[in-house]
N, C-alpha and C positions, 0 to 999 in steps of 0.2 A: 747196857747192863748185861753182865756176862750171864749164866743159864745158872749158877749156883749163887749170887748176888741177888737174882728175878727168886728164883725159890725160897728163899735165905727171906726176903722181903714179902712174899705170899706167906707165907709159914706166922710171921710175926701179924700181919693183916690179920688172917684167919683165927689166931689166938684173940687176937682184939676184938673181933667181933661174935665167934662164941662166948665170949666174958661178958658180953652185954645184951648179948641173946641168955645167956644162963640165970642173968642178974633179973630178967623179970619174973613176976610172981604170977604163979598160976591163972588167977582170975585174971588178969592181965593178957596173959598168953593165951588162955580159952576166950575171953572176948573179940580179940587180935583176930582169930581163926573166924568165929562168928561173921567180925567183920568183912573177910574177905568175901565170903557170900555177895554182898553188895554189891559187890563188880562185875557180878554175873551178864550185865547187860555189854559187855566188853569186849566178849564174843560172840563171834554169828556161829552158830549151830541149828543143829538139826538133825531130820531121819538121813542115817547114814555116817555121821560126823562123831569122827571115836577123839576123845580126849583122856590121856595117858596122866594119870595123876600117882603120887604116890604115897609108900605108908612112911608116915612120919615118925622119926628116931626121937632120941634123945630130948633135947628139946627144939625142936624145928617148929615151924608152925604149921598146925594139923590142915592141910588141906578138902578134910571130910566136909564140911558145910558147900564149901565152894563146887567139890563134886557133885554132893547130891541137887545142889542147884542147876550145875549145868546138867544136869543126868532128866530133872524134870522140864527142862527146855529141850530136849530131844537126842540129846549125845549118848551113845553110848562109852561104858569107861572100861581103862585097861590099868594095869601095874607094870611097872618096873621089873625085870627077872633079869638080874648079872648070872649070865653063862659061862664068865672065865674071867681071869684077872687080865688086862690088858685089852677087850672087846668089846666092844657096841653092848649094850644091853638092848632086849626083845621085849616086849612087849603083850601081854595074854590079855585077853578078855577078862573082866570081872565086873560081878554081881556083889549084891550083902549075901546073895547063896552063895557065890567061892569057897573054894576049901582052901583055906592058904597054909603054906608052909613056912618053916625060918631054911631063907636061901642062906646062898655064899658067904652072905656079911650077917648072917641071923636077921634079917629084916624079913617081915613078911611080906610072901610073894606070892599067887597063884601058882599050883602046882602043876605039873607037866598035860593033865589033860585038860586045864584050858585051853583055846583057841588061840594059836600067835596072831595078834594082829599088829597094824601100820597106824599110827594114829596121826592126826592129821591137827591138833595139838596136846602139845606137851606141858603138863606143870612142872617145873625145875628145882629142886630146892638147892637151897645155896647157902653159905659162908655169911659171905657179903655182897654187895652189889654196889657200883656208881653210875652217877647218872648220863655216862656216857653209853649204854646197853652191857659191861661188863659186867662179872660175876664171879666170883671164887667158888669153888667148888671144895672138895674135902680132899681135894690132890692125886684123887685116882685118875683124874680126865673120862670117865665113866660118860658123863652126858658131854662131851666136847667130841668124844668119838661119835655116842651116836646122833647127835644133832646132824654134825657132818653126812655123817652115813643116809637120814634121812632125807637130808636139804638135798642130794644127790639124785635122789628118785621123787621126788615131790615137792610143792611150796606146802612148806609146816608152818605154826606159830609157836614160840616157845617162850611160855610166860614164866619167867622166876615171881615166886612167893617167900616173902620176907617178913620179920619184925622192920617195921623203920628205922629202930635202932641199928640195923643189918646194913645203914648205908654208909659210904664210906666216900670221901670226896674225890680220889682218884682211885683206883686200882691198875697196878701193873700187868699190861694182857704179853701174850707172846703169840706169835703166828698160829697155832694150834688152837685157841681159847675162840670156841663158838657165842657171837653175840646175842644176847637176848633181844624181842619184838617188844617185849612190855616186861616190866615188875611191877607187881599187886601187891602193895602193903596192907597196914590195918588204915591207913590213912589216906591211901590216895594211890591212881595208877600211873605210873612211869611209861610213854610211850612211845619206844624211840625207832618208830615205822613214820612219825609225824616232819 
């Protein structure tokens, strides 16, 4: 598959599964998040162990329970901070005290005098996902650069959080496209470290 044919076909995925991430109804989607909580035992953490989660857009599923779970198992937590189009995203420090800002994309982000840190996992959010560790992303390659960038200096874990709905039987990857360790639904964990 030629490189605008692989796009051409991501682009249509993507459509299809925000359409059925859009299609659930709030209680639905605030339970969904709730549930991810659950899975808290899925990770080894602890004092010392930073996990990079981030703020949920649109309708994505809120990662805030899952956070504050692993936050009371001993991890410290950071955000997402896009520095440029085309770059690794950095990672700050963050509390419920942060003072966030609307970054690059208007997402809130920790502002500049948080602390950059390295997180040692990452929560992902995605498009879609199959069960082979793939992911679609929102076509910036934002987290594909920096997964790369960090698997380079460290062993990370990079968990995508999904609607179920958000799975898709294959997905087309290309040489660039960093795999996921696990995806955490509202129903169950995907582990493809096993």
């Amino acid at each position: 598959m030629d490189d605008s044919s692989l796009q051409q076909s991501k682009n249509h995925l993507r459509q299809q599964a925000f359409a059925r991430r859009d299609a659930l109804d709030a209680s639905k989607r605030a339970a969904a998040a709730q549930a991810l909580a659950r899975h808290v035992t899925r990770f080894e953490v602890g004092p010392g162990c930073i996990v990079a989660g981030f703020s949920a857009i649109r309708t994505e599923i809120d990662p805030s329970a899952l956070m504050d779970a692993l936050h009371a198992r001993g991890a410290a937590l950071a955000l997402p901070v896009a520095v440029g189009r085309g770059q690794p995203l950095v990672f700050r420090a963050w509390t419920k005290d942060t003072v966030l800002v609307r970054g690059l994309y208007g997402i809130l982000e920790p502002s500049s005098d948080a602390e950059e840190v390295e997180p040692d996992i990452v929560l992902v959010p995605l498009a879609a996902f199959d069960r082979r560790g793939h992911r679609l992303g929102y076509g910036g390659g934002y987290y594909d650069r920096t997964l790369q960038k960090l698997r380079r200096s460290k062993r990370i874990m990079a968990a995508g959080l999904a609607f179920s709905v958000q799975e898709i039987d294959e997905l087309p990857a290309d040489a660039h496209d960093e795999p996921l360790d696990l995806v955490l639904t509202e129903r169950d964990v995907i582990d493809f470290r096993e």
